[in-house]
N, C-alpha and C positions, 0 to 999 in steps of 0.2 A: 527549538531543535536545530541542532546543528547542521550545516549544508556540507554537502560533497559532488563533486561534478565530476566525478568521475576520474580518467584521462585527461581531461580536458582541462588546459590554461585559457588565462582570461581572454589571449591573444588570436588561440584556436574557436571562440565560438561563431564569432562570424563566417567561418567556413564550414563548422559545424551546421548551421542552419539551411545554408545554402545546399550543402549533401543530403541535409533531409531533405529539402522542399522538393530537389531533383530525384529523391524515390520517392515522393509522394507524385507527381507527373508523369513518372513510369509507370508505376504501378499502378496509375488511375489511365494509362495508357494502354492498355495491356488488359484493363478489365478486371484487375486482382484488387481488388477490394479487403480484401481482408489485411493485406499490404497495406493498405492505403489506412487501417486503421490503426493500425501496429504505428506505422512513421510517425502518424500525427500525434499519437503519443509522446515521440520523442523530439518535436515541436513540440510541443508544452512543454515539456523540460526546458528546453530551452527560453521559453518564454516565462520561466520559474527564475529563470539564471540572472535575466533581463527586470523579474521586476515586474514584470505584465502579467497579472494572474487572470485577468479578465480575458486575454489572449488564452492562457493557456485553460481557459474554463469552458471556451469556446469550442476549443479542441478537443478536449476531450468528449465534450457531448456529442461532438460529431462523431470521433472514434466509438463512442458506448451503442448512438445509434448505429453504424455503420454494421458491430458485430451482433447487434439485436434483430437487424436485417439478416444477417446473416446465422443468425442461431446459432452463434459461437460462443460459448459457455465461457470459455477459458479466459476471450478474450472482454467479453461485458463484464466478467470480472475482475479481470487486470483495468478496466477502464474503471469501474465504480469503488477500488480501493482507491486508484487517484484523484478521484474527485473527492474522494474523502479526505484525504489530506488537503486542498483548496475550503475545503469547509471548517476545517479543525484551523484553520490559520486564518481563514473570517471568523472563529471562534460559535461558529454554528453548528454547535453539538448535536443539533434536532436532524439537523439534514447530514451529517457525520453518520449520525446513527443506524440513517434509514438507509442509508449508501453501502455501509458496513453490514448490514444484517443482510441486504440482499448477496454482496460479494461470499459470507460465508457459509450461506443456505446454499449457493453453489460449488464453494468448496467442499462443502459438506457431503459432499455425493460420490465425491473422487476428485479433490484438486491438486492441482499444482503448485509442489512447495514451495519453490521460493514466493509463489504470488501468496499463499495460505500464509508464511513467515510475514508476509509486509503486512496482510491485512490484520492479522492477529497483532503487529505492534501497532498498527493504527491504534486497533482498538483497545489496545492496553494505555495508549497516550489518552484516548478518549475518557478509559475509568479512571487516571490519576486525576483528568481536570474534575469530572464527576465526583470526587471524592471518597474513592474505592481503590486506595495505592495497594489493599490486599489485592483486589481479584488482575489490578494491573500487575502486579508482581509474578503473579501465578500464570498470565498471559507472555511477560516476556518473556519468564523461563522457559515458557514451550515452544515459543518463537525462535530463542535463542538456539532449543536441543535442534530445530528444524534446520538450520542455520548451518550447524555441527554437521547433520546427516547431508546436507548437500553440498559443503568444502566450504562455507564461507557466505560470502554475499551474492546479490548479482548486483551490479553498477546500472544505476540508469539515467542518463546525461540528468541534472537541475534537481533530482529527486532528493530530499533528506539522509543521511547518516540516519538509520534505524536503531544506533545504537542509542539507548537508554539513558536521563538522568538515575541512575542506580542508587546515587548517596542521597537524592532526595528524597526515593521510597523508601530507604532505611530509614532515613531520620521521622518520617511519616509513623512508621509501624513498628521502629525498636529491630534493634540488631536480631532480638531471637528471634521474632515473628517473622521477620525478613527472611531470616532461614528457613523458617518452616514451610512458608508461603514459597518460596523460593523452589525448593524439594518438592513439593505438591504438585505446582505448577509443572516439574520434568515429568514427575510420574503418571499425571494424566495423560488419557490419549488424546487423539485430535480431535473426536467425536466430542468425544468429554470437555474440551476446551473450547470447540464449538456453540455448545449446548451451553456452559457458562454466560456465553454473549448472547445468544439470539433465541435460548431454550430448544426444546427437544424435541419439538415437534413442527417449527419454522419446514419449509419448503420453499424452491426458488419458483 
């Protein structure tokens, strides 16, 4: 999967990290925690940038705990779609999986789309390696319509281009089926695209 960093030249990351680490000391100054879980996220990014995944694996467990402390819905799920990609790039589908099912059993309730757009293309990256370029097909599209409805992307320092090998699920599934899967994928709802991954009656 392709990298994107954002704003960010190669030259800007060492101050880049430095800005984090100094709101992570504020905000752990100040008693704001949930701050302090948010940053260290994008510490690991940066630690993604770097090469250091064990760094940025680190980080993120701290930020998952931090908002599991905190019964922050929004934010143990922004943390458990990222660990999910650190799992899908150690190529540990098992722990990908169980990462992803919890992040969309919380979406599931009422999430936040652009976090529901990244977790849904995790998990659509998850069913191509799985063997399933339909049901990943029918994933992106929904990710992508989400995508559409919120202007775009959101950028987050080290994190992947979510955009799509697209001509390798075509040549997987055939030009037609690619469309039809394609179409299916926009027309379902979230619920419905939800339930595809983690079934219908998962709870967080």
């Amino acid at each position: 999967m392709a990298r994107r960093h954002g704003p960010l030249r190669v030259g800007e990351i060492d101050d880049a990290e430095r800005a984090f680490e100094d709101a992570v000391r504020i905000a752990r100054s100040y008693g704001n925690l949930r701050s302090v879980g948010s940053w260290q996220k994008s510490l690991a990014g940066i630690a993604i940038i770097r090469g250091d995944h064990a760094r940025a694996r680190r980080l993120l467990e701290e930020s998952l705990a931090i908002h599991r402390d905190l019964d922050d819905a929004w934010g143990v799920s922004h943390s458990l779609s990222n660990l999910s990609f650190l799992a899908l790039e150690a190529d540990d589908a098992e722990t990908a999986r169980t990462l992803l099912s919890e992040a969309l059993a919380i979406e599931r309730e009422g999430g936040h789309q652009p976090r529901l757009a990244n977790a849904l293309e995790m998990s659509a990256r998850l069913a191509a390696a799985d063997g399933q370029p339909a049901l990943a097909t029918r994933l992106y599209a929904r990710a992508a319509l989400l995508r559409e409805r919120v202007h775009g992307l959101t950028f987050e320092v080290g994190w992947p281009d979510p955009t799509p090998n697209l001509d390798d699920l075509r040549s997987r599934v055939g030009d037609e089926r690619f469309e039809e899967e394609w179409a299916r994928g926009r027309a379902m709802t979230i619920i419905a695209a939800i339930d595809q991954v983690i079934g219908p009656r998962r709870r967080p």
